[in-house]
KOLDO-497712 format. One record per residue (C-alpha): residue number from 1; x, y negated, z negated. Coordinates in Angstrom, 1 decimal, padded with zeros to 4 digits. Example, Ala and Ser with C-alpha at 12.3 -4.5 7.8 and 13.67 -1.06 7.14 Angstrom:
2
<n:1&u:012.3&v:004.5&w:-007.8>
<n:2&u:013.7&v:001.1&w:-007.1>
END
This chain:
375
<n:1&u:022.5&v:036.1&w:031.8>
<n:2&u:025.8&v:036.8&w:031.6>
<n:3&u:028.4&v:034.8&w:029.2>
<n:4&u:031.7&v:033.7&w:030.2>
<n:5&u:034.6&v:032.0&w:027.8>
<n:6&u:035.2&v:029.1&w:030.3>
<n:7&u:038.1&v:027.3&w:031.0>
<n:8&u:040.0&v:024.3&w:031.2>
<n:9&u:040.7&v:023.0&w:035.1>
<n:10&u:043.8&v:020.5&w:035.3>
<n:11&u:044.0&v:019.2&w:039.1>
<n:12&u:047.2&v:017.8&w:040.0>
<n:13&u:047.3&v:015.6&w:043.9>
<n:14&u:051.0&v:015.4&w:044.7>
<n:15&u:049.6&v:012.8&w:047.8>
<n:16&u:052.2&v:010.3&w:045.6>
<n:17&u:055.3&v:012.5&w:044.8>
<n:18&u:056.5&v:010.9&w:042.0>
<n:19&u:053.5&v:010.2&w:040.3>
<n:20&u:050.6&v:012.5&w:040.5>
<n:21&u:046.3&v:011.9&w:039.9>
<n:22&u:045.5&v:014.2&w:037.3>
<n:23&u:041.9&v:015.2&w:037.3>
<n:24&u:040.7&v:017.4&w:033.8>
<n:25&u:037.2&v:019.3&w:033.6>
<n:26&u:035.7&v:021.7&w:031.5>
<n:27&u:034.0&v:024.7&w:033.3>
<n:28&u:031.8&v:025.6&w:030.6>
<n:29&u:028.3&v:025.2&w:031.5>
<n:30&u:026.2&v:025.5&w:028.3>
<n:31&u:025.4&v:029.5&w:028.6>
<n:32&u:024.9&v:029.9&w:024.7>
<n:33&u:022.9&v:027.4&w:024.3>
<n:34&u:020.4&v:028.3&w:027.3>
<n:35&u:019.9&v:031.6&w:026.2>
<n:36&u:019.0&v:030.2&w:022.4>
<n:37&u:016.2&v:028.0&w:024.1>
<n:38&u:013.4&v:029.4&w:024.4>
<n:39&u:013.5&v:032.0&w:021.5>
<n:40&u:011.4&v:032.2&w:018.5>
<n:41&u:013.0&v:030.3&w:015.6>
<n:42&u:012.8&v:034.0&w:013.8>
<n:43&u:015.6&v:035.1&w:016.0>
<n:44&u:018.6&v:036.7&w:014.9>
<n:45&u:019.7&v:036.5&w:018.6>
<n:46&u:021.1&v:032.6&w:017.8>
<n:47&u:023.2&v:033.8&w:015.3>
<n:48&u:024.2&v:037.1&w:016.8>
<n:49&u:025.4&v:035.2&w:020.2>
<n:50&u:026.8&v:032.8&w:017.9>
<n:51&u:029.3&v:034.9&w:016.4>
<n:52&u:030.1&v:037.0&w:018.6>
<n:53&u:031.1&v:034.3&w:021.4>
<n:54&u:032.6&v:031.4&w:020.0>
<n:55&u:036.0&v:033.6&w:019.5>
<n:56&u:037.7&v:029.5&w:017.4>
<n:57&u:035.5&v:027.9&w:015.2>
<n:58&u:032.5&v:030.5&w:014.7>
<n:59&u:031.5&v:029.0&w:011.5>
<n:60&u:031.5&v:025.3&w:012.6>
<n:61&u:029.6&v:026.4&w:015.2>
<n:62&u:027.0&v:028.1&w:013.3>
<n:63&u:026.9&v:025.8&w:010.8>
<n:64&u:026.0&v:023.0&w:013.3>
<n:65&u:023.1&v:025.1&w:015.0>
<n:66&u:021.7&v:026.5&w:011.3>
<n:67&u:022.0&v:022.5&w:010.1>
<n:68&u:020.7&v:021.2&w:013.1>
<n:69&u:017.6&v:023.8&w:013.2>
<n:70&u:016.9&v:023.2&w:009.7>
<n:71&u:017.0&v:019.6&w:010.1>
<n:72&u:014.4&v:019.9&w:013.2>
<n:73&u:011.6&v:021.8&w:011.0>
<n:74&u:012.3&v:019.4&w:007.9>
<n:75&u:014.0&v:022.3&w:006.0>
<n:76&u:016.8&v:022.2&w:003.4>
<n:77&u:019.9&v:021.7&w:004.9>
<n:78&u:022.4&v:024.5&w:004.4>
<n:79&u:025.5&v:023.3&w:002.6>
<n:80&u:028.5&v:025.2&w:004.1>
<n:81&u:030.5&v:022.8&w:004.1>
<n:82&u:033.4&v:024.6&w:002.4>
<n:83&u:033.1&v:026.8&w:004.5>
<n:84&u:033.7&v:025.4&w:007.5>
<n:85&u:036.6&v:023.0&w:005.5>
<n:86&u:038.1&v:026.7&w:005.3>
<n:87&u:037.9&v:027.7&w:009.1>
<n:88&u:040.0&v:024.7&w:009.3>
<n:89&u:042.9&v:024.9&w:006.8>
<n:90&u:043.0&v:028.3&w:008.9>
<n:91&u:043.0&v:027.1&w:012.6>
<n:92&u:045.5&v:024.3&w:011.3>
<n:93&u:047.7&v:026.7&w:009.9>
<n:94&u:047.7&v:029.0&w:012.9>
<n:95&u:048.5&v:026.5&w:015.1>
<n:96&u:051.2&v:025.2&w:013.2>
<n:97&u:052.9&v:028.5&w:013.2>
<n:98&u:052.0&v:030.7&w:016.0>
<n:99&u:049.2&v:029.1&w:018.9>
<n:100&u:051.5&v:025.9&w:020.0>
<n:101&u:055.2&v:027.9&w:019.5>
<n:102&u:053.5&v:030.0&w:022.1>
<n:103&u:051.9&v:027.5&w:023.8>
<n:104&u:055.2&v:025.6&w:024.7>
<n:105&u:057.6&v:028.6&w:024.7>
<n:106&u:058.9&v:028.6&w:021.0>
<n:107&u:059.4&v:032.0&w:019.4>
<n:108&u:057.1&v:032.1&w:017.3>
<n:109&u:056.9&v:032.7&w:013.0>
<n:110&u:058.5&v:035.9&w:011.7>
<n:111&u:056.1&v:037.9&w:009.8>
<n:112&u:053.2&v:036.7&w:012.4>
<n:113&u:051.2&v:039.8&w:011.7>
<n:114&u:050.6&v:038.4&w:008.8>
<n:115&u:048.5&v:035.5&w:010.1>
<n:116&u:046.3&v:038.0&w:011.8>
<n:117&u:046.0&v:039.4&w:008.4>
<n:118&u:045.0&v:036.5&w:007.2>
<n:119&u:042.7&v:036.1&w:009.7>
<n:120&u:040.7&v:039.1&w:009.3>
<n:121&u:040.3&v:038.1&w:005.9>
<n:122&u:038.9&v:034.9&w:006.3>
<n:123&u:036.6&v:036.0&w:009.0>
<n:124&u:035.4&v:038.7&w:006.8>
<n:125&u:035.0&v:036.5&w:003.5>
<n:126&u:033.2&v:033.4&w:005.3>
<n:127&u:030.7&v:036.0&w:007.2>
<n:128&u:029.0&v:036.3&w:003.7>
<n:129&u:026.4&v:034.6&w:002.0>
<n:130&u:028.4&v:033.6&w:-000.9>
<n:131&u:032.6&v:033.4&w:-000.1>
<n:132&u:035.3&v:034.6&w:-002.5>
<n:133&u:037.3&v:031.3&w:-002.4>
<n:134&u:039.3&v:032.0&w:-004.8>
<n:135&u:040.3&v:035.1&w:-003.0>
<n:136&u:041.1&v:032.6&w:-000.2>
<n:137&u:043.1&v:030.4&w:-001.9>
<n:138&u:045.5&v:033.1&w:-003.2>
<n:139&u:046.0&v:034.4&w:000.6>
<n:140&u:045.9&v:030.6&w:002.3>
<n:141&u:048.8&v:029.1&w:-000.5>
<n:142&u:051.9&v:031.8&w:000.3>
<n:143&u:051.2&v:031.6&w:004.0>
<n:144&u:051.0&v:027.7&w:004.3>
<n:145&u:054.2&v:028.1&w:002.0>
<n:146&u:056.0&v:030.4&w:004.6>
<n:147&u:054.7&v:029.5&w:007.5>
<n:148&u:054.6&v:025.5&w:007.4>
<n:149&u:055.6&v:023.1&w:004.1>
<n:150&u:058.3&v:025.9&w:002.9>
<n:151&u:057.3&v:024.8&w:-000.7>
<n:152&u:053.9&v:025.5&w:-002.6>
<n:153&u:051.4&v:023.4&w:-000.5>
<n:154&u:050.8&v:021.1&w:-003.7>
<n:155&u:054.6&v:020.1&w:-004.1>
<n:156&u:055.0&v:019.3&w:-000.8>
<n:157&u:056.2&v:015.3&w:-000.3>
<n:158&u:057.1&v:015.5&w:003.4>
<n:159&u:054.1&v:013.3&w:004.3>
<n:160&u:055.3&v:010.5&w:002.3>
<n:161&u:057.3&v:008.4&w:004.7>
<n:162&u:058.5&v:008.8&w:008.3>
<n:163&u:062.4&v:009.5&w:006.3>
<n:164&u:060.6&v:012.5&w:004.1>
<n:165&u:059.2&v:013.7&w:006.9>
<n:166&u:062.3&v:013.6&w:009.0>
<n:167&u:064.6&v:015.2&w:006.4>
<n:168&u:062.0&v:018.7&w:006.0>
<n:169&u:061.8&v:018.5&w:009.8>
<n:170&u:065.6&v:019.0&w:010.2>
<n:171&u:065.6&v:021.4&w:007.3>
<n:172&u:064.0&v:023.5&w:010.0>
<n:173&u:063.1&v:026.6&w:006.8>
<n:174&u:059.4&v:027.1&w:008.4>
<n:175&u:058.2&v:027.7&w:012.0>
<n:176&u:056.3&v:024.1&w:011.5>
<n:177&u:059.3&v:022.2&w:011.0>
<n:178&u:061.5&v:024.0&w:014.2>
<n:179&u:058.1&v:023.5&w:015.8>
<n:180&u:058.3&v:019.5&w:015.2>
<n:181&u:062.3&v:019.0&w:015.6>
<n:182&u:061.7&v:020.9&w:019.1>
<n:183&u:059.1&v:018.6&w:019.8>
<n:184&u:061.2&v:015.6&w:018.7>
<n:185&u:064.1&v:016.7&w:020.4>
<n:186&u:063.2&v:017.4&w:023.7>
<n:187&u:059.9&v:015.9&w:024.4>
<n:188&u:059.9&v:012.1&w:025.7>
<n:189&u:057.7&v:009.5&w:024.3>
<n:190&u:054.4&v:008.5&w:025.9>
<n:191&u:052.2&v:005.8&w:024.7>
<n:192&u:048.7&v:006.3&w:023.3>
<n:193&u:045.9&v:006.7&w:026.1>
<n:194&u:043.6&v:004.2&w:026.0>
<n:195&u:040.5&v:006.4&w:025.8>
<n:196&u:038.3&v:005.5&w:022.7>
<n:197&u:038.4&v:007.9&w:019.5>
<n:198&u:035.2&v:009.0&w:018.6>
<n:199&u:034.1&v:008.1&w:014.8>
<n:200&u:034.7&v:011.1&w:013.0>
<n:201&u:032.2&v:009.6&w:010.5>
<n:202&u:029.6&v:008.0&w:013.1>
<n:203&u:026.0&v:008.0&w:011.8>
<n:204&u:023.6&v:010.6&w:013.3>
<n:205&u:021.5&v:007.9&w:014.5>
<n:206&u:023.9&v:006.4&w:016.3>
<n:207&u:025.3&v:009.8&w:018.1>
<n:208&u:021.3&v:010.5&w:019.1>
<n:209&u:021.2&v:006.8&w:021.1>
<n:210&u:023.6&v:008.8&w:023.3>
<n:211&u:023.2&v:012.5&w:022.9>
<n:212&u:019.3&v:012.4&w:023.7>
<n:213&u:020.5&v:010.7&w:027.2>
<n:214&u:022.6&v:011.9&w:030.1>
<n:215&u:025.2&v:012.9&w:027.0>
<n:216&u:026.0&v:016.3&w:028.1>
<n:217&u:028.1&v:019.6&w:028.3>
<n:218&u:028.7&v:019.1&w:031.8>
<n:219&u:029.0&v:015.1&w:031.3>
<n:220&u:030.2&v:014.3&w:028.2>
<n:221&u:030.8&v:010.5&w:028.5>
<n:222&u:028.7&v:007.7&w:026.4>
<n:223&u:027.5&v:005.3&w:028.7>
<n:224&u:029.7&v:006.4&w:031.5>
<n:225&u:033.1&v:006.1&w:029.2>
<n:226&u:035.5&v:009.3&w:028.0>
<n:227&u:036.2&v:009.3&w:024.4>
<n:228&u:038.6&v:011.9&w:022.8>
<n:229&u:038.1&v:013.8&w:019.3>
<n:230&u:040.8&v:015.4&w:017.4>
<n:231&u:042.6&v:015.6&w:013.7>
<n:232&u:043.8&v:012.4&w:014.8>
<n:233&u:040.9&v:010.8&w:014.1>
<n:234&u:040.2&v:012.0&w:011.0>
<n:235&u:044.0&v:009.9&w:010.3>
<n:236&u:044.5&v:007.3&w:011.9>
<n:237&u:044.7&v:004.9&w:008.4>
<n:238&u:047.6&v:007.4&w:007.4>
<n:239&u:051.2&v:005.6&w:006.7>
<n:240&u:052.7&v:008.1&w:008.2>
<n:241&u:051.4&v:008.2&w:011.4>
<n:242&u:051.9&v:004.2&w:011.1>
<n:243&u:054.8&v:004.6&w:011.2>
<n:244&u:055.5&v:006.9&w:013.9>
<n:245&u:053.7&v:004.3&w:016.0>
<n:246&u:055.4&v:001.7&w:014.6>
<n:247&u:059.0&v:003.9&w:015.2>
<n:248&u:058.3&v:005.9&w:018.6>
<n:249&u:054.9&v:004.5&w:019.7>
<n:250&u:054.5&v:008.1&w:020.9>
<n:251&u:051.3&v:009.3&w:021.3>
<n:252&u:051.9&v:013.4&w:021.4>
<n:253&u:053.8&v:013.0&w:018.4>
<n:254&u:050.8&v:011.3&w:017.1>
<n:255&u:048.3&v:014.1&w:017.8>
<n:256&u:051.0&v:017.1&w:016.2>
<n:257&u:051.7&v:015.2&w:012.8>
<n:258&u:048.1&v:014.6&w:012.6>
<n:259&u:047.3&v:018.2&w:012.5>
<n:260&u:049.8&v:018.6&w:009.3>
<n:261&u:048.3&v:015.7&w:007.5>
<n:262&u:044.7&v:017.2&w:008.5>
<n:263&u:045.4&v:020.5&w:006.8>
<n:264&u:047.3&v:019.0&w:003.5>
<n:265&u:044.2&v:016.6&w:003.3>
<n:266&u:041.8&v:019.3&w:003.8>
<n:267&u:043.9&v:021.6&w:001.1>
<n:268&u:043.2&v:019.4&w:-001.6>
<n:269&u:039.7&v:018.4&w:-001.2>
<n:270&u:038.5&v:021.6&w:-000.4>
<n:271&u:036.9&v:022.5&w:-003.4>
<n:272&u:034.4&v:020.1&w:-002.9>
<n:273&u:034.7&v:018.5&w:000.4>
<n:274&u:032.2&v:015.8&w:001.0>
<n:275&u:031.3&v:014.5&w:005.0>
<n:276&u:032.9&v:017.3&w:007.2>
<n:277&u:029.0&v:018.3&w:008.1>
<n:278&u:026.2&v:016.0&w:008.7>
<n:279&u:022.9&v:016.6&w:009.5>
<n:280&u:019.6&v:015.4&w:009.8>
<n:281&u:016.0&v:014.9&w:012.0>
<n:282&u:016.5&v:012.2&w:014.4>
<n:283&u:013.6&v:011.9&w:016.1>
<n:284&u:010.3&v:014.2&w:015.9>
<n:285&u:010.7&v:018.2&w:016.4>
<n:286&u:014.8&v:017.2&w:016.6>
<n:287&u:017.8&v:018.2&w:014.8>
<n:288&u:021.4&v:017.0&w:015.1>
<n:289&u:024.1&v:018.2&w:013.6>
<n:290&u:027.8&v:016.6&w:013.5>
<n:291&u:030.5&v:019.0&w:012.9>
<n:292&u:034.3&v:018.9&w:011.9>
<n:293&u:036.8&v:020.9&w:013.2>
<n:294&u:040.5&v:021.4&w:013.5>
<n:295&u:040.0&v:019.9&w:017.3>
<n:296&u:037.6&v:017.4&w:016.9>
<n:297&u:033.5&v:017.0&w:016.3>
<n:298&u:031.5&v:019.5&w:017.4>
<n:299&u:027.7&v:018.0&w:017.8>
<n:300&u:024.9&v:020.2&w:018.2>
<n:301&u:021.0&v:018.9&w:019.1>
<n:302&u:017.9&v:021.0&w:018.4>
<n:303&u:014.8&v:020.7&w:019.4>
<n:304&u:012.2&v:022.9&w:017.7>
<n:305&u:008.2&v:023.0&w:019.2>
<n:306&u:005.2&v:025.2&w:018.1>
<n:307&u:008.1&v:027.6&w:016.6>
<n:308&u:009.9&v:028.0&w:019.8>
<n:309&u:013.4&v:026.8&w:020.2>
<n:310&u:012.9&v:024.2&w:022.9>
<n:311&u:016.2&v:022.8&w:023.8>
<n:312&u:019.6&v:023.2&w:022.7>
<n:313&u:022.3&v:020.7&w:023.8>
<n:314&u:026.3&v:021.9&w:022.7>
<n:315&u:029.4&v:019.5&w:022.8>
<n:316&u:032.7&v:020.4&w:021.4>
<n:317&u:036.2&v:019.0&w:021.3>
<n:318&u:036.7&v:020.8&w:024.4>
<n:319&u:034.3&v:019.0&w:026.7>
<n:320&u:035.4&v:015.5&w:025.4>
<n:321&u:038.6&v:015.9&w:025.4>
<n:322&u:038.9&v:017.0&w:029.3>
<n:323&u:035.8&v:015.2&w:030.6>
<n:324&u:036.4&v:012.5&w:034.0>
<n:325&u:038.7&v:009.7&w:032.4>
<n:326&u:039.5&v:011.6&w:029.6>
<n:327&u:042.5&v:011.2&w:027.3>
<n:328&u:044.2&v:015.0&w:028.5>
<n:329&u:043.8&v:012.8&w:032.3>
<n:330&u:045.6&v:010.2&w:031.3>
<n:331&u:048.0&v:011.9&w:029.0>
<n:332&u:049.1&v:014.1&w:032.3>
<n:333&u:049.0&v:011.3&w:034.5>
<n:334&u:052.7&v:010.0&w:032.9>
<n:335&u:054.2&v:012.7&w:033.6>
<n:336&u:056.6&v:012.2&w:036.4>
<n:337&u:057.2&v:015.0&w:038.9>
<n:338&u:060.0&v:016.7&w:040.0>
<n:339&u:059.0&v:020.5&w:040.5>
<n:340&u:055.5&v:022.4&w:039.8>
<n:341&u:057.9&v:024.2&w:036.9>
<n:342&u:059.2&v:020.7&w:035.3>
<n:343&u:056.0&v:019.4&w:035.4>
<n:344&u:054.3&v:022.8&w:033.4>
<n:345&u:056.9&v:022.4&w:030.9>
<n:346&u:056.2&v:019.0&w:030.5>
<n:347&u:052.2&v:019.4&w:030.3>
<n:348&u:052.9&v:022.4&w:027.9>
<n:349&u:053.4&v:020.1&w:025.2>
<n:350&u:050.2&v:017.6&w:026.0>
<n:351&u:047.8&v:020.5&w:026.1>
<n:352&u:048.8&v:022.1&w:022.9>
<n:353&u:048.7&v:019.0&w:021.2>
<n:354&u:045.4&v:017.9&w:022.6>
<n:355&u:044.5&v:022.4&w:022.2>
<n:356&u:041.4&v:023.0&w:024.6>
<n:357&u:039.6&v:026.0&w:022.9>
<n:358&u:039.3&v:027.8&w:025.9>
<n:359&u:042.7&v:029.0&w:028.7>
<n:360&u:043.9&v:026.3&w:031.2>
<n:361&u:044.7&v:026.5&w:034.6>
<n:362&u:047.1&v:023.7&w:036.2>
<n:363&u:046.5&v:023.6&w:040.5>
<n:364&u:049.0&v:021.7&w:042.6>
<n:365&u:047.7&v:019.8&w:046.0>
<n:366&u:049.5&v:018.7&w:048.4>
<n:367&u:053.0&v:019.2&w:047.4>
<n:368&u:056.0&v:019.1&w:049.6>
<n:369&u:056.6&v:022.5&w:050.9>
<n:370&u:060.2&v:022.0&w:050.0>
<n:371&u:059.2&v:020.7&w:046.2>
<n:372&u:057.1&v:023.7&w:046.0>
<n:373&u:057.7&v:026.2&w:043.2>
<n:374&u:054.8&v:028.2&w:042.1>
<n:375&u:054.8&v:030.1&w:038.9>
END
């Protein structure tokens, strides 16, 4: 079998000219998890494909498999929960300061080589058995310094009020805040999709009604419906992000803010974070796992028989976030069209906000020959 990363499809059917159908899907078919199935529950192949494919996110990942298998066999859950609470800080924090700078055409944060740095650590650390966190937390606190609040991540007050947040924006001392006062200056405001946030905090037994259905890589919808994961979700109660709504009613605004407040919240709990994994058996021979990460739950569904992994079913951020109906769909669909390069530009800013873990590709249909204007 051979593994591919996958991508992101984004359809675009000019058949109206100023107002295009966006159609989103996920080409990832679930290779990982067919080659798991089937192997002895022994294997070091799981862990091996594990981490060596999933280049975002390898310890969710293998946390949600390693909980979910445990869970199946009605073994002792592993608790890495702070680890993956680290992954997290670190993907928010690269995001913030390189990923969606690059992503929408920003020159990105001086010194970046030291985020790959930083990196390499934190791969290396949360590898082991037994993490140096305190080794961590003296590399994580200068770069989120540099690189995002521009004071020591435990002083910063920016979050407070829409003002506070405002004033450090304009400031512009960190790649972050040029990041936001880009995003406030030049990007217009589109309303919330209407697609359904999934519970960050839903009950296993609830996610297994669904996942032990038609719920699936390649259909990700509960009971025919798209629902969207993201930090968001994980903030929705914030005053901040009230107000925002209440201000701009601007949904891609939204989605970026909530990846600050996400990693400041994460910061301070994360020496003893509490529900960012869940696990248990839901039904006999079956594990499910339900994952946070910087993009959303990531759910994972074992099934263990007479020693053999039986089945394993995979569904990341990814996959809801770009299924039929989904919020990315919807999010596209307002913007207006003028030129394939306008319309890029425009999208550039929905997809890093909504960040599919895997590259994009944008197709144009049936445009004007005279509108045309291919990258």
């Amino acid at each position: 079998m051979s593994f591919t990363e996958g991508s992101v499809l984004i359809d675009v059917d000019m058949t109206s000219q100023t107002r295009p159908k966006v159609t989103t899907r996920s080409t990832r078919q679930g290779e990982i998890s067919r080659a798991i199935t089937g192997q002895p529950v022994n294997s070091l192949l799981p862990k091996t494909l594990i981490e060596s494919l999933y280049a975002l996110c390898p310890q969710a990942h293998l946390t949600a498999f390693e909980c979910a298998m445990a869970a199946a066999q009605q073994k002792e859950i592993p608790q890495h929960t702070r680890k993956v609470v680290y992954e997290i800080i670190n993907e928010h924090l690269r995001f913030l300061a390189f990923d969606a700078c690059v992503s929408v055409g920003l020159k990105p944060a001086e010194e970046v080589r030291r985020l790959g740095q930083l990196r390499a650590l934190t791969t290396a650390e949360l590898s082991k058995e037994i993490p140096d966190f305190d080794r961590l937390d003296e590399a994580i606190a200068p770069a989120i310094q540099t690189f995002v609040t521009g004071s020591g991540p435990d002083q910063f007050e920016a979050l407070q009020s829409l003002p506070d947040f405002e004033a450090w924006m304009m400031h512009g001392a960190t790649a972050a805040s040029r990041l936001y006062a880009q995003l406030w200056e030049t990007v217009p405001c589109r309303r919330h999709t209407s697609v359904a946030m999934l519970n960050p905090r839903c009950s296993l037994e609830t996610i297994e009604t669904w996942i032990s259905g038609d719920v699936s890589v390649s259909c990700p919808l509960i009971n025919g419906t798209a629902h969207q994961t993201s930090a968001l979700g994980r903030c929705e109660n914030q005053p901040l992000l009230n107000e925002i709504a209440e201000q701009y009613g601007c949904g891609i605004r939204a989605q970026f803010v909530a990846r600050l407040i996400d990693l400041m919240l994460y910061w301070k709990i994360r020496r003893d974070p509490q529900w960012s994994v869940q696990a248990g058996q839901t039904a006999p021979n079956t594990g499910l796992a339900h994952v946070q990460t910087a993009r959303g739950s990531l759910i994972v569904r074992v099934i263990v028989e007479k020693g053999i992994i039986a089945g394993v079913k995979t569904i990341a951020p990814t996959e809801w976030n770009f299924a039929s109906g989904s919020c990315a769909e919807q999010a596209l669909s307002m913007i207006e069209f003028s030129s394939e390069d306008q319309w890029r530009r425009d999208a550039a800013w929905i997809l890093a906000a909504i960040d599919p873990c895997v590259p994009y590709s944008i197709r144009f249909h049936n445009v004007l020959q005279n509108e045309s204007n291919h990258a």
